[in-house]
TORSERO-887466 format. One line per 4 residues: number of its first residue (from 0); their letters; for each residue x, y, z of C-alpha. Coordinates in steps of 0.25 Angstrom, whole numbers, plus 5000, padded with zeros to 4 digits. Layout:
N
NUM> a> X/Y/Z  ...;
This chain:
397
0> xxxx> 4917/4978/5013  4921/4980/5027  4931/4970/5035  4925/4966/5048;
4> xxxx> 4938/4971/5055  4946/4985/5048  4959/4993/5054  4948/5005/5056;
8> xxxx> 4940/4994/5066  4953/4994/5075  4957/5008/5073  4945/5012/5077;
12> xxxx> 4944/5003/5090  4958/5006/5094  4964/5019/5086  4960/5028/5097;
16> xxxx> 4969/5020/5108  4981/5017/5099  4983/5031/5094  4982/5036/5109;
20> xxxx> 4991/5025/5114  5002/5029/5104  4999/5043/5103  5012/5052/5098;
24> xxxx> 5017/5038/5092  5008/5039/5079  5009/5048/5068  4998/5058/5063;
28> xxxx> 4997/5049/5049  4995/5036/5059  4984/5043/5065  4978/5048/5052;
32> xxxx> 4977/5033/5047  4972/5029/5060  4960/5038/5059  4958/5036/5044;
36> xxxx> 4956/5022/5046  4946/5024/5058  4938/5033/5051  4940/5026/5037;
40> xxxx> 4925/5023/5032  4916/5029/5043  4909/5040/5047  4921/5048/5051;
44> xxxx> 4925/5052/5037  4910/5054/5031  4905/5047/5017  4892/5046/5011;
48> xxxx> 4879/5038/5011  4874/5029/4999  4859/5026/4994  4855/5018/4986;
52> xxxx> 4847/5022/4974  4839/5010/4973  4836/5006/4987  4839/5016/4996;
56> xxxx> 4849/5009/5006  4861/5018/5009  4874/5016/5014  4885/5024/5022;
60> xxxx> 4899/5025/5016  4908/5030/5023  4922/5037/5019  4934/5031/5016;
64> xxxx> 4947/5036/5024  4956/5033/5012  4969/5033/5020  4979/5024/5014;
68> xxxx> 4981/5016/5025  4967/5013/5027  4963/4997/5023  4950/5002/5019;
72> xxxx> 4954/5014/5010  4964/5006/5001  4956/4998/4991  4949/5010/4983;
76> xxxx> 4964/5016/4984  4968/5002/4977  4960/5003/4968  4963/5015/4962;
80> xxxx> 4977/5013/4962  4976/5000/4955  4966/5006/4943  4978/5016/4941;
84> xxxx> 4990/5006/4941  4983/4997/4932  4986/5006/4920  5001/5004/4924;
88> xxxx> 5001/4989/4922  5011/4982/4913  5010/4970/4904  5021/4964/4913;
92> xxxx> 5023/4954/4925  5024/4963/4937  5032/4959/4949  5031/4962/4965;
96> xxxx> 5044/4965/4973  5044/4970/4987  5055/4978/4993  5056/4976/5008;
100> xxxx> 5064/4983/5019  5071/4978/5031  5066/4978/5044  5078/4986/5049;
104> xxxx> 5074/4996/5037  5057/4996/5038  5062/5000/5055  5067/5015/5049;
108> xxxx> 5058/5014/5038  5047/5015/5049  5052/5027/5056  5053/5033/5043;
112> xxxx> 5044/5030/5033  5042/5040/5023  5058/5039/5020  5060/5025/5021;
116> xxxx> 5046/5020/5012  5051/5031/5002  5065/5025/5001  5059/5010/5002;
120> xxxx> 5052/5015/4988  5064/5022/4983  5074/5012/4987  5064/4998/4981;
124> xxxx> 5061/5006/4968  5075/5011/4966  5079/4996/4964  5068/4991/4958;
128> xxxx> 5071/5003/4946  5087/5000/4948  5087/4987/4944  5078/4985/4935;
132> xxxx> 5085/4995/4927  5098/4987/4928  5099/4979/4915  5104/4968/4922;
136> xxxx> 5091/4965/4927  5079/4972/4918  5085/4985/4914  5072/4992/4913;
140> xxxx> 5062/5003/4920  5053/4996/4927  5039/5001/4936  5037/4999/4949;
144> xxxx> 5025/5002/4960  5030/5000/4973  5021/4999/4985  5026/5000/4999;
148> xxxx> 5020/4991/5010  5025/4993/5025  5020/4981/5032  5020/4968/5034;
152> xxxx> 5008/4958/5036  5007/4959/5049  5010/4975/5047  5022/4976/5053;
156> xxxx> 5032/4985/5046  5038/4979/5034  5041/4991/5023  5042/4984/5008;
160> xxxx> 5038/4989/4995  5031/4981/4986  5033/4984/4969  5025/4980/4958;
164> xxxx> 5035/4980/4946  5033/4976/4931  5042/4964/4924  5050/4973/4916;
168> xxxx> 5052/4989/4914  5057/4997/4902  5069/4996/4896  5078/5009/4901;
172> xxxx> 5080/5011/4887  5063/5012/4886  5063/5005/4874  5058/4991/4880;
176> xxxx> 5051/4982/4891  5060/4974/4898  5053/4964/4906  5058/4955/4917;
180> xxxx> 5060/4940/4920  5043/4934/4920  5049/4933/4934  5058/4940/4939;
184> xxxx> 5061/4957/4939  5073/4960/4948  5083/4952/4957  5077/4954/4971;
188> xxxx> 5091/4954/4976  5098/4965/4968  5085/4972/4970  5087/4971/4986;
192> xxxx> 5101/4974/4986  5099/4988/4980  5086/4990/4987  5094/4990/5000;
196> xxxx> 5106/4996/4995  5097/5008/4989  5086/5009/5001  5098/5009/5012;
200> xxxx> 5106/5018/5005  5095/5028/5004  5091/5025/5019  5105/5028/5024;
204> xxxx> 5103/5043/5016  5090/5045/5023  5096/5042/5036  5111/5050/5034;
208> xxxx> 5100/5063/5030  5093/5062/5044  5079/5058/5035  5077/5047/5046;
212> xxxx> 5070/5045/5058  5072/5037/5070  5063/5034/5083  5063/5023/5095;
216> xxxx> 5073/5012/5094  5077/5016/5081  5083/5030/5085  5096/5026/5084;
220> xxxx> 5095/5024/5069  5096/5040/5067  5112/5038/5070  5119/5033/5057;
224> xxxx> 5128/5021/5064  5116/5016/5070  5107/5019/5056  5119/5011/5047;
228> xxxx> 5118/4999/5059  5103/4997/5057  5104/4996/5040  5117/4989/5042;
232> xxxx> 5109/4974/5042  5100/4978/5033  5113/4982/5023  5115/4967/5023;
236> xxxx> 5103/4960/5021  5093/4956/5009  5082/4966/5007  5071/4959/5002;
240> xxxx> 5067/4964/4988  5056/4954/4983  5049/4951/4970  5037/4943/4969;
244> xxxx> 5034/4933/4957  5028/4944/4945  5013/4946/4947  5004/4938/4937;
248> xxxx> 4997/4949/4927  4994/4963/4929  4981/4959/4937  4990/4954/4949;
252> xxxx> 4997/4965/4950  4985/4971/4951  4981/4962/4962  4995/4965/4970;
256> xxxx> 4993/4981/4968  4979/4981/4974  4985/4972/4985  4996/4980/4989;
260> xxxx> 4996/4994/4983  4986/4999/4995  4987/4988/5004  4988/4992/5020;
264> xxxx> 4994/4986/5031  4983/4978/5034  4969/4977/5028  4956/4974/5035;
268> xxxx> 4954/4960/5031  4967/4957/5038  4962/4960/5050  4956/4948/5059;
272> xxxx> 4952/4953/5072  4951/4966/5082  4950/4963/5095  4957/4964/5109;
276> xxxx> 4968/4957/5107  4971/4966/5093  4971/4964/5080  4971/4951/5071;
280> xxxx> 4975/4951/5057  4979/4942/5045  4993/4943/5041  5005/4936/5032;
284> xxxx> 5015/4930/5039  5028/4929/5028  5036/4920/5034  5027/4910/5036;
288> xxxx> 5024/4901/5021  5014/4906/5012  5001/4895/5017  5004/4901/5031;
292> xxxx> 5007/4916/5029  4993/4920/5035  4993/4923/5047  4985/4931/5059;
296> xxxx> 4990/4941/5069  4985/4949/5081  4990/4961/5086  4988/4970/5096;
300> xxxx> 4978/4981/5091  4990/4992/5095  4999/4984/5087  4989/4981/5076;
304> xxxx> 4987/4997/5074  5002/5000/5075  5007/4992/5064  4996/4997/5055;
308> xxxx> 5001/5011/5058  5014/5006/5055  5012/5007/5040  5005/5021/5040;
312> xxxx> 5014/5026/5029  5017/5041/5030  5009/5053/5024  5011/5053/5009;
316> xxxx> 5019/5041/5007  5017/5033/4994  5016/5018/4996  5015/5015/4982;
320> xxxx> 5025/5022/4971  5028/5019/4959  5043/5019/4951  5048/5015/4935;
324> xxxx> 5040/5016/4925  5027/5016/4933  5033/5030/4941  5023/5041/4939;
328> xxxx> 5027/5051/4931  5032/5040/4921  5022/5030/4923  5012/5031/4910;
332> xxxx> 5025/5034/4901  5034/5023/4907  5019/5014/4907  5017/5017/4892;
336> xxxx> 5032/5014/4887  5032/5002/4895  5019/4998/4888  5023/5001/4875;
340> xxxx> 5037/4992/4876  5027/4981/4881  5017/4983/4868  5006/4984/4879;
344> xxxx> 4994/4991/4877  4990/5004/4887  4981/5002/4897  4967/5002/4894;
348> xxxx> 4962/5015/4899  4946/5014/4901  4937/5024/4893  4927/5031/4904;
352> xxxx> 4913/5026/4903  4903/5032/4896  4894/5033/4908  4902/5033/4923;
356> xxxx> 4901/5022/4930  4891/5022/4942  4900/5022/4953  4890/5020/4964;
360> xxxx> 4889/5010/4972  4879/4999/4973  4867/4996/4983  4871/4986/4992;
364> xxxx> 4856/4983/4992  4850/4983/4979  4863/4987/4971  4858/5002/4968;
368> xxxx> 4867/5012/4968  4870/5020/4979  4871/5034/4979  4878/5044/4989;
372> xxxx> 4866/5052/4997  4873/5059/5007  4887/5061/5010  4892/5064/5025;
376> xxxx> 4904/5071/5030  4915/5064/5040  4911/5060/5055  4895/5063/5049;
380> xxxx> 4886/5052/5048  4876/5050/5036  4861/5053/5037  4857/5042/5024;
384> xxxx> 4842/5040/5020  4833/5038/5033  4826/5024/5036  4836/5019/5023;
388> xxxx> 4846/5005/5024  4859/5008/5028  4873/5001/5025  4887/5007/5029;
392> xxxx> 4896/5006/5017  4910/5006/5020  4917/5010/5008  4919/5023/5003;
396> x> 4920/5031/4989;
């Protein structure tokens, strides 16, 4: 069902003035998502028209953009994603730790994010795998599926990855399950030590090899002196690593993936208002305690579009990846071995019905089944049945 207020609804009122306002400022994959989001769902990129069977109402649906930025387009994607993960589950508690980077680090992360994502992956996963193989603390493999987040609630730049980790891995020796502490996994603060050690070491390298880029105020930072005076506060501080409490059964991690895996930097249904005076939206204010963390913001509709665009992630990049025993090429074999030392059973894998499943959708009349009668290209609109009822159906196939 469609919210009363979408990101399309304000791109569309004010997309055309804010991309000639900062025109030479925005990149060609900023203006792609811009345009995909306008056009998501209407007649610019075509769809079909639905009759029913029974009764003859018909409906319009049009065309999804499917860009992963889109608010609209993430919940089929979800899906999908979660019906494969499923499969992967252990018989095990599974914990949430978050790996965050300083301000000073998430300033050269953003005039180079391709790098600096990539090593925030590297760098988060590296540790997880070092010490947990450390038989002072588990001494096993363990899986991992990392998501990267780069936003706050109030979408403002804040890069942190967020993992989903089983409660124990495989000996290195492969000959058993070792399972961790019902709650507790890994000391968050060796885990931070060698987080920061590992992600500045690897920074430095990318910097000593000319791979970074510097604009504005931070132009400086191309010299080395003035790159080692930036990290050097950032050498000295905690970086937060943190682990959450182990989720309660498979269903809630689950429940978390579906949350999180797709998520955008703000959906629909946290947006308030659109008017003059900007844009209004719901967002969590960490600082504050827990009964008072909901809060509501208004921004200007420049900046409202701005920070959104902040988060456009660059062509090809994955925001969800997965290492240990749940890395690809490995994944069923580890899987298996894991659920063999467990004395689990395999996932039940469905036998195909007999007959397919009707997969047409109902009448939203009489509950007949619809069925496509005409099918119309981008920026065409549909003939449909003359003198017939008519309802616009926003969501696509």
């Amino acid at each position: 069902m469609r919210a009363d207020l979408e990101i399309a609804d304000i791109f569309r009122a004010t997309g055309a003035a804010y991309r000639a306002t900062h025109a030479g400022h925005l990149s060609l994959h900023q203006l792609k998502v811009m345009s995909a989001i306008e056009n998501c769902r209407t007649a610019a990129l075509g769809g079909h028209v639905e009759a029913c069977e029974d009764c003859g109402q018909w409906r319009i649906a049009y065309n999804s953009c499917r860009n992963r930025h889109c608010p609209k387009c993430q919940g089929a994607a979800a899906r999908t994603w979660l019906a494969e993960r499923e499969a992967d589950l252990l018989p095990v508690g599974y914990f949430h730790v978050v790996f965050t980077l300083p301000a000073e680090i998430a300033d050269v992360a953003f005039q180079n994010k391709a790098l600096v994502y990539d090593l925030l992956f590297r760098a988060a996963s590296e540790t997880m795998l070092t010490i947990a193989a450390d038989p002072q603390h588990l001494g096993a493999r363990i899986g991992i599926t990392a998501v990267l987040h780069t936003w706050g609630s109030a979408m403002t730049h804040h890069p942190h990855i967020h993992m989903i980790v089983p409660g124990g891995g495989i000996a290195l020796d492969g000959t058993r399950w070792v399972s961790s502490r019902p709650a507790f996994l890994l000391p968050v603060k060796v885990l931070g030590k060698l987080f920061r050690r590992l992600f500045l070491t690897r920074l430095l390298t990318l910097h000593d090899a000319a791979r970074l880029a510097f604009f504005g105020s931070m132009a400086h930072l191309a010299e080395r002196r003035a790159f080692l005076r930036h990290l050097a506060p950032v050498r000295k501080k905690r970086w937060v690593v943190y682990a959450k409490p182990p989720f309660a059964g498979p269903e809630a991690v689950l429940a978390y993936l579906s949350r999180y895996t797709h998520r955008v930097a703000i959906s629909n249904r946290r947006l308030i208002r659109f008017d003059e005076t900007g844009v209004t939206f719901r967002y969590k204010d960490y600082r504050r305690p827990d009964a008072d963390r909901q809060q509501v913001m208004t921004l200007a509709t420049d900046e409202f579009i701005r920070r959104f665009l902040l988060h456009v992630l660059p062509r090809g990049f994955h925001r969800i990846r997965h290492y240990g025993l749940l890395a690809g090429g490995s994944r069923k074999t580890s899987l298996a071995l894991a659920r063999e030392l467990l004395a689990a059973a395999p996932p039940v894998t469905n036998d195909p019905p007999a007959e397919p499943d009707d997969f047409r959708p109902p009448c939203p009349c009489c509950g007949g089944r619809m069925i496509v009668i005409e099918v119309f290209e981008r920026c065409r609109q549909p003939r449909g049945p003359p003198g017939a009822r008519t309802t616009n159906r926003e969501t696509a196939p």
